[in-house]
N, C-alpha and C positions, 0 to 999 in steps of 0.2 A: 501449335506454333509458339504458343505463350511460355513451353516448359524450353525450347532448343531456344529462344529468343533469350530466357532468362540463364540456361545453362553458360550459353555462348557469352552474355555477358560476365557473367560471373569468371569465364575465362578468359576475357578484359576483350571480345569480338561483342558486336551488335549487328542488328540484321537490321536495322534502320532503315525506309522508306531516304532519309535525307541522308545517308552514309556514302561516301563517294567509293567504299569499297566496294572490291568485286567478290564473291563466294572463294575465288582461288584465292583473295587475301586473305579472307578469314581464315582459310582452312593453313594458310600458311604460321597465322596468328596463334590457331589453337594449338599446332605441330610443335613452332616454337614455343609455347605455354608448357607441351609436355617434355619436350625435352631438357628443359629447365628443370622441370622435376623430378624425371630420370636420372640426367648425367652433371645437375649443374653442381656449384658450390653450395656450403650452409647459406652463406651472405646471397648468394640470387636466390636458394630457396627459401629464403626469407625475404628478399623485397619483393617475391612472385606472390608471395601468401600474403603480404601487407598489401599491395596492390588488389589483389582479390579483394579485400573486404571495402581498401579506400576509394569508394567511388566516382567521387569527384576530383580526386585527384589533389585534396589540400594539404594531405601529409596528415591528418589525423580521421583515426576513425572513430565516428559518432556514432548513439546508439542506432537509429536509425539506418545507416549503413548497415551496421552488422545486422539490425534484424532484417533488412529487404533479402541480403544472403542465406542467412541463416534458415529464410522463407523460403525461398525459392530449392533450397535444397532437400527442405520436407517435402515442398510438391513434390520433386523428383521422385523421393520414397515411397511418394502413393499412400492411399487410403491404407492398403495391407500391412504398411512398417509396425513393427516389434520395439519397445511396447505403441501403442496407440497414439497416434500423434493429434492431438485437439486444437481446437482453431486457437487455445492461446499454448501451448508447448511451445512456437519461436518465439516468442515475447517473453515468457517464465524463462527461457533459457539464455536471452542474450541479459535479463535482469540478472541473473544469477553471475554470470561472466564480469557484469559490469560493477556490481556487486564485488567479486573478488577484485578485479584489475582498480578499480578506479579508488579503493580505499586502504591497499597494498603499499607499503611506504618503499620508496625505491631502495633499490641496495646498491 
């Protein structure tokens, strides 16, 4: 339940005990999530992917954010992923990202 709870989030659905939505909303949520990504614009499949990481919704994304995603998509890959995924690989990798982006002088 903990992997489709964080999936679903991560494609901006929750399965929340306190969510007033219904499973048909979600499944309408993630539909439209994919079709965005199929057929949409650059500009929505760029605020679909900024959205994915911004979780709270304040317009930027902290590291924190990006590591809870970045986690939850190794869980998905399972023990089995190539090369080995170790309990600190999402941390070394949102470092490393944060690393580039955040010391990058804008152009």
């Amino acid at each position: 339940m903990r992997a489709l709870n964080s999936t679903l989030h991560d494609c901006g659905c929750s399965l929340s005990s306190t969510s007033a939505s219904t499973l048909p909303d979600l499944l309408q949520e993630f539909v439209t999530g994919l079709s965005v990504l199929a057929r949409g614009t650059i500009h929505e499949k760029l605020q679909w992917a900024f959205n994915l990481y911004d979780t709270d919704d304040d317009g930027v994304i902290t590291r924190e954010e990006l590591l809870d995603v970045v986690s939850a998509i190794y869980d998905l890959m399972g023990k089995y992923a190539e090369p080995v995924i170790t309990p600190d690989t999402a941390s070394e990798h949102v470092d490393r990202v944060f690393q580039v982006l955040v010391f990058r002088p804008l152009l």
